[in-house]
N, C-alpha and C positions, 0 to 999 in steps of 0.2 A: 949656165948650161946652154950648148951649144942646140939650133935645131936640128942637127944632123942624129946626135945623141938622145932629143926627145924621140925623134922617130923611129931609130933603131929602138926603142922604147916599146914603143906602140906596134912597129912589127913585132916581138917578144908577143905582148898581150895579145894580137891577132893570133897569131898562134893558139889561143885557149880559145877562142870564139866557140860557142854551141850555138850554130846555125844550120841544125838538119832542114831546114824547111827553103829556106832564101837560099842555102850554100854562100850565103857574100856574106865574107869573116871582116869584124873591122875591128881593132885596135886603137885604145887612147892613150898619151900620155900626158897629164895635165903637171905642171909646174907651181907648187905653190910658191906663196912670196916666201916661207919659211923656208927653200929650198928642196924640201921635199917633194918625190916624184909618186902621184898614184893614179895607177895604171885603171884600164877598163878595158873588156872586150863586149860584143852584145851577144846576150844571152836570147835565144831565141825561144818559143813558146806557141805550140799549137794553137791556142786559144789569141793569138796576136798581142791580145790588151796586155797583158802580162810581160811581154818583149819586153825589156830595156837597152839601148843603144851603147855602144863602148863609151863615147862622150859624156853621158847622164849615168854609167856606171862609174868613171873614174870621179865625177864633179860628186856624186853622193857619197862612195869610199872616205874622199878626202873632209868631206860637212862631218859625217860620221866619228871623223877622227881629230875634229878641231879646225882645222882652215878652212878661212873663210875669203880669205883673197889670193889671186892667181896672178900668174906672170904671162903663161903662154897654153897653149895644149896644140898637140902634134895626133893627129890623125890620119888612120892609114885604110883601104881595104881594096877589097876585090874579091869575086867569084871564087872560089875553093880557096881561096889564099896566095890567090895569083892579083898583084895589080897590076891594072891595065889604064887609068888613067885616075887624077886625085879623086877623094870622097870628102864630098863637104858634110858638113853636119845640117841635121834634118831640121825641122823649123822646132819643135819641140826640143830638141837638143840646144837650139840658139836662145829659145825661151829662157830656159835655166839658167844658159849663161848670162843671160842679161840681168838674171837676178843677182850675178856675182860678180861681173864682171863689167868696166867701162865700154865704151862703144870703141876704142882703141885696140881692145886686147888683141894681141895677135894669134891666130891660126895660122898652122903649118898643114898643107896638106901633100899627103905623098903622090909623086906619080910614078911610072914606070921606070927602070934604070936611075932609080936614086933621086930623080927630081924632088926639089920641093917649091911649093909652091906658099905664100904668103897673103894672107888676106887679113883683116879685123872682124871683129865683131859686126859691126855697124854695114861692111860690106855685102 
């Protein structure tokens, strides 16, 4: 699966974001080795603690459902659903991944006009 197709992915899931509080909607799509695609957006929550990030929404979706090793994850967001340049994943969101992932794995992050952008885990 191509990155361009993960993150058309993850815009979809942006799209479902419930962020009345932040208004910044983000979108994940994680790639298992099994081929299968599970999506996450962040769910937002008055009470904060409660939040969970699109990233740590698709990485549990996917635990939940049996995979346990990943290929790649494609992240996207922005202010009401608009991006404006990429969105990395938050240190807690890297945390998790590092519980599943090598210091290799690749992130895709989206920018504006289609960009993306390419980083690792370990980055």
């Amino acid at each position: 699966m191509t990155p361009e197709v993960l993150m058309e992915l993850a815009r979809e899931a942006m799209g479902r974001a419930y962020a009345p509080y932040s208004k910044f909607q983000v979108g994940a799509a994680l790639l298992g080795e099994s081929g299968r695609v599970y999506v996450g957006c962040n769910v937002e929550n008055a009470a904060y603690g409660p939040t969970c990030c699109a990233e740590r929404t698709a990485f549990f979706s996917a635990v939940a459902q049996g995979e346990r090793r990943f290929q790649a994850l494609a992240v996207l967001g922005g202010m009401g659903g608009v991006v404006s340049r990429p969105a990395a994943p938050c240190g807690v969101c890297r945390q998790v991944m590092a519980e599943f992932c090598p210091p290799d794995f690749p992130i895709y992050m989206g920018g504006p006009d289609g960009q993306i952008e390419k980083h690792t885990l370990s980055e």
